[in-house]
Structure formats: C-alpha cells, structure tokens
N, C-alpha and C positions, 0 to 999 in steps of 0.2 A: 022323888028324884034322888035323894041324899041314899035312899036304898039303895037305888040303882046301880051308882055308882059303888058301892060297900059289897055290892054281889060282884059287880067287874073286877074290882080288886081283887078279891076272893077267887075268882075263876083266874084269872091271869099268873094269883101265886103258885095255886098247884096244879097246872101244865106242867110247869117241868118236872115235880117230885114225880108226879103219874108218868112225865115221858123216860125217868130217871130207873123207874120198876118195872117198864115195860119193856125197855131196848135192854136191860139183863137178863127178864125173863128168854127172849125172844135170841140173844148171845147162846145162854146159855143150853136152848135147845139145840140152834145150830152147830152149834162143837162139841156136843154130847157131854155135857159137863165138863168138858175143859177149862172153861173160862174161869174155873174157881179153883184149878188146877193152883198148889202153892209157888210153881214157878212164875205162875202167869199170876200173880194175885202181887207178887214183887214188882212184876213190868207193871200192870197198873199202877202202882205206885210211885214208881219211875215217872211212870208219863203224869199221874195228880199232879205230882208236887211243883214242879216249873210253873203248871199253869194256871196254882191256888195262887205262886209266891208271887206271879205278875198277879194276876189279881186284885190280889192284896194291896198291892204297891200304887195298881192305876185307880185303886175304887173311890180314893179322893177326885182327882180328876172329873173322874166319870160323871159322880154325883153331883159336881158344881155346872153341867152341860159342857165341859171340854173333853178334850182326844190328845192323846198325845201317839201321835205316829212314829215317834223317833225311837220309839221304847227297844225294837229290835236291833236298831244299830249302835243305838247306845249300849244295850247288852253286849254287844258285840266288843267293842273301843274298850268296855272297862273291864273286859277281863283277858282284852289281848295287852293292853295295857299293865293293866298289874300283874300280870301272866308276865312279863318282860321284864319290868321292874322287880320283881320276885327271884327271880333267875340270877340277879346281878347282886341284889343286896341283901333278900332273906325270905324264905316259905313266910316268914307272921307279915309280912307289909303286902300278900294276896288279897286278903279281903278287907282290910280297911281302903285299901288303894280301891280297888273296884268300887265300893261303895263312895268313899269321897270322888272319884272322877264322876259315877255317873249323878249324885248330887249337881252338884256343878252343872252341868248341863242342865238338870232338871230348872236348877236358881238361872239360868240361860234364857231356855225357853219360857218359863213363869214372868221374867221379867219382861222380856220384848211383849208375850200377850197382855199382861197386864197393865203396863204401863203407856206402849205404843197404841191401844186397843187394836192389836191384830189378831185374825181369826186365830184360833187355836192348828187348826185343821192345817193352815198355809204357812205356821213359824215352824210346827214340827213335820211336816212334811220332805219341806226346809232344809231341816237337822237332820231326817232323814237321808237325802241324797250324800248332805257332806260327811255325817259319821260314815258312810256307806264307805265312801272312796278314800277315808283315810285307812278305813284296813282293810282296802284291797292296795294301797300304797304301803303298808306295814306287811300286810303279807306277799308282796312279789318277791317268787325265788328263797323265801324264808319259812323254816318250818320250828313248829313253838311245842314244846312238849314239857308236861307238870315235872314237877320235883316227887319223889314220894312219901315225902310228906304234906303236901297238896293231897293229894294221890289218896293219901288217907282219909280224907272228907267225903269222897265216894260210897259210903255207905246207906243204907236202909235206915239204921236207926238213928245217925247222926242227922240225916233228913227230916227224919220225920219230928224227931225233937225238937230241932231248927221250925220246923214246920207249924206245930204244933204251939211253940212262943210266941212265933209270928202271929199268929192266929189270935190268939190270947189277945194281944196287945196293939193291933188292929181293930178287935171287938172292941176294946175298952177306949179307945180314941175316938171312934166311927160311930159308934153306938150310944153310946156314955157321955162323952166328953161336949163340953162347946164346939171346940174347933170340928167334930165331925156331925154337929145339928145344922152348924151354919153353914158347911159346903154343903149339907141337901138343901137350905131354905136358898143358898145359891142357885143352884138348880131348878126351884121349883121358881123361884122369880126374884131374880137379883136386884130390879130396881127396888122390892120391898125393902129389902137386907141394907141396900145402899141409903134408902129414907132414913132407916132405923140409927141409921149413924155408925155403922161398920164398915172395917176399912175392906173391902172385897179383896182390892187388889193384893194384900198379905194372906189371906187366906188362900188365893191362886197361883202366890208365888209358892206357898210351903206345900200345898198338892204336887205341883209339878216337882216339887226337890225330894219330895218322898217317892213320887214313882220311878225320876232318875233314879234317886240311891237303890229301890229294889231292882231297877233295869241290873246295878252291880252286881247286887244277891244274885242274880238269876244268871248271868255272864257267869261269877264265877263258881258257881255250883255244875252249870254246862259243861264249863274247862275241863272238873273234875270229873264228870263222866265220859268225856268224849277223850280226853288224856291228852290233847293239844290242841290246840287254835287253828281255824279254818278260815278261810276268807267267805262261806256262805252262814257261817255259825251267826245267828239269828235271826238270817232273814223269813220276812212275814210273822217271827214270832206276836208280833204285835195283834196282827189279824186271827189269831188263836185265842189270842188274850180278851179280844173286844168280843168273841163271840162263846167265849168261856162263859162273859159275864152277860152277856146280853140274852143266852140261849139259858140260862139260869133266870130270869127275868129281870134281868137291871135294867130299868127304860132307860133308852139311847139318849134320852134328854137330862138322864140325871134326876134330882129332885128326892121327892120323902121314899118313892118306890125303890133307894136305893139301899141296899142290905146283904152285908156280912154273909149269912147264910146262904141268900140267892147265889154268891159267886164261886162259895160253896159247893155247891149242887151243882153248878154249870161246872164246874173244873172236872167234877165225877162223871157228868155227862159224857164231856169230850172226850175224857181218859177210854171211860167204858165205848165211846162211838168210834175210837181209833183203832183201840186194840181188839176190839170184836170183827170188825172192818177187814184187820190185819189176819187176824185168826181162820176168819172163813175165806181168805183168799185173794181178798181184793188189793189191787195193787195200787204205789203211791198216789198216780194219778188220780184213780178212782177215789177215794177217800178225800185227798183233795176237794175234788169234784164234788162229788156229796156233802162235805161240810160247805165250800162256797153255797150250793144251793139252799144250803139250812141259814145260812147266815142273811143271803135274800129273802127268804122267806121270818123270819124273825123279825128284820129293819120292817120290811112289812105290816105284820103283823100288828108289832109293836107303836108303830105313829099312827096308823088306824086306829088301835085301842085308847093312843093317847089325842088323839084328835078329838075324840066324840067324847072322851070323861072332859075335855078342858070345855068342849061345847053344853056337856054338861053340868058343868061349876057355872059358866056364864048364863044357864035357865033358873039356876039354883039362883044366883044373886040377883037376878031381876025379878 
C-alpha cells in the first residue's frame, strides 16, 4: 500500500514537466518556429515573471490549505496607491509603499481568519469586492501615469534579477526553514501541528502578509509595464495565480505536496499556454476559455487523486 501511494506521488509530479515538453514541442510546430523567435522569447518572459512573483507570494498560503482571493484587488490598491503617493512626494516611496499597503491587508485578512476562525475563501472574497470598488472610486474621471524613473524598472533584466532573488529566498524559507515545514504540516493536518503545541494562528497571519506584500511587488511591477493605472488592472489575476500553481501540481489542499519548483513549472506552463494560444491566433476569449477548462479539469483531477491517497494512508494505518 505504502508503494502505491510512492508511484501516485511520482505519477502526479511529472504530468506537468511531460505536459511542460509537450505544449512547446506542439507551439512550436504550429508557428514554424516562431515561438523561440528572440522577440517572443522576451514576451514569454514578460508574461513568467507576474505569474512566478504571485506564486511565490501565495505559496505559503496555499500550502497551509488557505486562498486568498483578494490578491488581484489588492495588486490593484497598492500600486494605484503608491502610484499617487509617488507622484506627490518621490519615485523611491513607489515600491516600499505598495509592498507596505498590500502587507497590511494581508496582517487584515490573516487576522480576521485566524483569530475569528472564518473561512479563508469568505474573508478574502470579502476584501475582494471592497479593494474592487475603492479603485474604481480612485479611478472615476482620473488618469494615473509612472514618473520615468518608475518608468525605468520596466526592464527584462531588472525583472529577471528581481525575480531570480525572489526565488532564492522563497526557496530557502519554504523549503529549508521552520516557518515553511510548518505551513505544509498545516496543511497536511493542523490539528496535528496545534497538539504539537504551535501557535497556527501566527503562522496564518505571516502567510497571508507575505502574499499581501507580493500582491505590491506585482501591482507595482504592472504599473511599470502598463505606464499608468487602470480601473481593471488586476482583475482575476488571482485565478491565474491559483492555476499557475495548481496546474504545476500544488494540491489545492495544501500540505507536504506543496513545492517551490511545482509553482515553477506551472508559471512556464501558463506563460507558454498563453502566448502559444496568442501566436496561433486565438483570441482573448478563447484562451480564456481554455485555461477556465484546464483549471476544471486540474481541481478535478487533483481531489480525486487526493481522496483515494488519504483513503489510502487510512488502509495503511489500520
């Protein structure tokens, strides 16, 4: 039985590496080798990097079995916000500002779930609606445009550097550290964790204020590429994010199956399933469509898989 379950694992990690080799082989037939084209090797890049640095941000979260829904509107607020604040008293208070607003919110939300025990799902949903309508109340009749020295963060290698830290020092927290063994043994069963005599609820509140704070990273790296503030800038980013990591294999419930590299892979996936998508023709909608369908088919997949390994832990221990 203990095998069984050591082959599921095993089968369930490399789906996506295999579905990772296959959807570029398969790109790059239909565009005649375009797809590796150095202009289009930049747009991929473009479109990885947003959707490694939520990732990144939500993979605490994730792995303790929470959501946070707010993460798009929050991108949104904290970089129309230090987007405005910036404008008035200096380009260097852009990205601390974004980062400390959308903290705050994340220490927000961690604390109503944690302490209220309310669903994760129904606080940032929540937070969703209201960051929503504060910047479409920020942005009525108002138009927000970077400074150019903002302006200059817009780059490829400044990204990828940024990117490349991030990465680094996510691994070594998530991977390495306490605080990132105990949000998976969160996940995989918290009233263990709570027996053990840990405080869960601090480990929930510092998930949620690290994925706020990168909702800022991502707000205002956005700013910089888009050159002004919109009233739809983020929305559904979120649903990008969760299927980033979940089509890389992060099971939806969180736990030990949760890993750095899987979210990895799914960020490469989506890049490459968007801009392949884009290349051969297909329109917003379409692509759209197509990822919603994947993202069904993933939740799927993945609670079936995780249904029958917990059914099989509970053969194993009797």
């Amino acid at each position: 039985m203990l095998k069984r379950i050591t082959e599921k694992s095993w089968f369930t990690n490399i789906i996506p590496i295999t579905a990772l080799v296959v959807m570029l082989i398969v790109f790059l037939i239909s565009t005649n080798g375009l797809y590796l084209s150095s202009s289009n090797i930049v747009a991929l890049v473009e479109q990885f990097i947003p959707l490694l640095m939520g990732a990144m941000g939500m993979i605490f979260v994730i792995s303790q079995g929470s959501i946070d829904m707010s993460f798009g509107s929050n991108l949104a607020v904290c970089g129309m916000i230090s987007l405005v604040a910036s404008l008035t008293i200096g380009s260097w208070l852009f990205f601390p500002l974004a980062m400390v607003i959308g903290a705050g919110v994340g220490w927000f939300n961690g604390t109503i779930i944690s302490k209220f025990k309310v669903s994760s799902f129904m606080v940032t949903i929540a937070m969703l609606i209201t960051l929503r309508a504060i910047v479409q109340a920020l942005m009525m009749n108002k138009v927000y445009l970077i400074t150019p020295e903002i302006k200059a963060f817009n780059s490829v290698p400044v990204k990828l550097i940024s990117t490349v830290v991030i990465i680094v020092v996510i691994y070594y927290l998530f991977e390495k550290s306490k605080f990132g063994r105990v949000s998976r043994a969160i996940g995989e069963n918290e009233k263990a964790v709570r027996s053990a005599g840990i405080n869960v609820d601090n480990y929930r509140i510092i998930a949620f204020v690290i994925s706020g704070m990168f909702a800022g990273i991502c707000g205002a790296f956005m700013l910089t590429r888009g050159g002004g503030a919109n009233q739809n800038m983020g929305n559904m980013q979120e649903l990008r994010i969760f299927m980033t990591m979940f089509i890389g294999g992060i099971p939806i419930t969180g736990g030990m199956g949760t890993r750095v590299y899987k979210a990895v892979v799914g960020a490469a996936l989506i890049a490459l399933l968007e801009n392949g998508l884009s290349l051969s023709g297909a329109s917003g909608p379409t692509y759209e469509m197509v990822e919603g369908l994947i993202l069904i088919g993933i939740i799927a997949v993945s609670l079936y898989l995780y249904n029958k390994t917990v059914h099989a832990r509970d053969v194993t221990i009797v």
